[in-house]
C-alpha positions as CSV (number, residue, x, y, z in Angstrom):
1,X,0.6,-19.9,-1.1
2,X,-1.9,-18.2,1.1
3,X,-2.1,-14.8,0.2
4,X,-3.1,-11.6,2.6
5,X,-6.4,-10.0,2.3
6,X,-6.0,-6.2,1.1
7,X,-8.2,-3.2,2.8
8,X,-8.3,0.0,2.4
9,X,-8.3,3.0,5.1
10,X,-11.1,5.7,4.6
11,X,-7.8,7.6,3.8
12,X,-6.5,5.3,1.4
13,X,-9.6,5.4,-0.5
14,X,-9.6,9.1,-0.7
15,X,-5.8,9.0,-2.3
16,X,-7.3,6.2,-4.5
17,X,-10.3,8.1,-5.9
18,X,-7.9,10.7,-6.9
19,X,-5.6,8.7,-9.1
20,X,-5.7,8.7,-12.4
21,X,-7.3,5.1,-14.4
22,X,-3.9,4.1,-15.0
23,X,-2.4,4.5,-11.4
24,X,-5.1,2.7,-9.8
25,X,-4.9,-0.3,-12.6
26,X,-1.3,0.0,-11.9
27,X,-1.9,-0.1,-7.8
28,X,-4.4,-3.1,-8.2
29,X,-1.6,-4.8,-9.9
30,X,1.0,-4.1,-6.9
31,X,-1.6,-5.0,-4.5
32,X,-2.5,-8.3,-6.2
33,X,0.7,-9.6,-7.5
34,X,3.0,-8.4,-4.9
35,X,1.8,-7.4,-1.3
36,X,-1.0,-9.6,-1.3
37,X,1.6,-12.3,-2.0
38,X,4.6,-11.2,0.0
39,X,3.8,-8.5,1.8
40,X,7.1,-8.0,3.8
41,X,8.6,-7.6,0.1
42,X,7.9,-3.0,0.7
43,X,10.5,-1.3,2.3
44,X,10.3,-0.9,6.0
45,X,9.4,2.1,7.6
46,X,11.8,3.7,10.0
47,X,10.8,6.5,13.2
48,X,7.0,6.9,13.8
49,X,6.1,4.7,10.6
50,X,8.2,1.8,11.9
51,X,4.9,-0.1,11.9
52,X,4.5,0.4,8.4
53,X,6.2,-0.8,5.1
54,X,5.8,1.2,1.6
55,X,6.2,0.4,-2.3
56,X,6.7,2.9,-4.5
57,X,3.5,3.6,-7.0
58,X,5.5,6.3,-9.2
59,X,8.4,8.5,-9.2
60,X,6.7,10.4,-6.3
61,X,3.6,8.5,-5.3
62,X,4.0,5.1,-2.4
63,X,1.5,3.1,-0.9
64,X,2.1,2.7,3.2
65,X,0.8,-0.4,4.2
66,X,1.0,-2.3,7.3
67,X,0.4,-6.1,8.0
68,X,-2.0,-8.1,10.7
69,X,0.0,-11.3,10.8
70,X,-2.3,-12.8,12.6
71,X,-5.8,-12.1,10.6
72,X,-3.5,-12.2,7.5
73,X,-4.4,-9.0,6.4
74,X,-2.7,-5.9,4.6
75,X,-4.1,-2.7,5.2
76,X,-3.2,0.2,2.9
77,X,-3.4,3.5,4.9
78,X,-2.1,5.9,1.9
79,X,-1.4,5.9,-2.1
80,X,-0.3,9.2,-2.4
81,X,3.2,11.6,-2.6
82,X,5.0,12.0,0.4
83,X,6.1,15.1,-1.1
84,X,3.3,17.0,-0.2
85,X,0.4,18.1,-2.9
């Protein structure tokens, strides 16, 4: 299976540097084991995010992600709560 290349947004890396060691152990292991592998597996985005597709990190927390098909690429834009700080 040919998996998808992960990168990260300057604002994705922001979120990430603010996790705690378990989150971002527990978003490498999303990243590796699920989008990187099927990356149409998130739920799809609906209104201005219908380009994007998001898993859910924690109770609160997602990582929005979209997809280059083409370059076979995933690139995660946030890994934060969408419920505001």
């Amino acid at each position: 299976m040919n998996v998808y290349e992960i990168r990260f947004t300057k604002e994705a890396l922001k979120d990430v540097k603010k996790l705690t060691p378990r989150l971002k152990a527990k978003l490498k292991d999303i990243l590796e084991k699920q989008v990187s592998q099927e990356p149409y597996s998130g739920k799809k985005l609906v209104g201005q995010l219908k380009a994007f597709y998001s898993i859910r990190l924690t109770f609160q927390d997602r990582i929005v992600y979209s997809i280059d098909e083409e370059n076979r690429k995933v690139y995660v834009h946030r890994a934060k709560t969408h419920y505001g700080e």
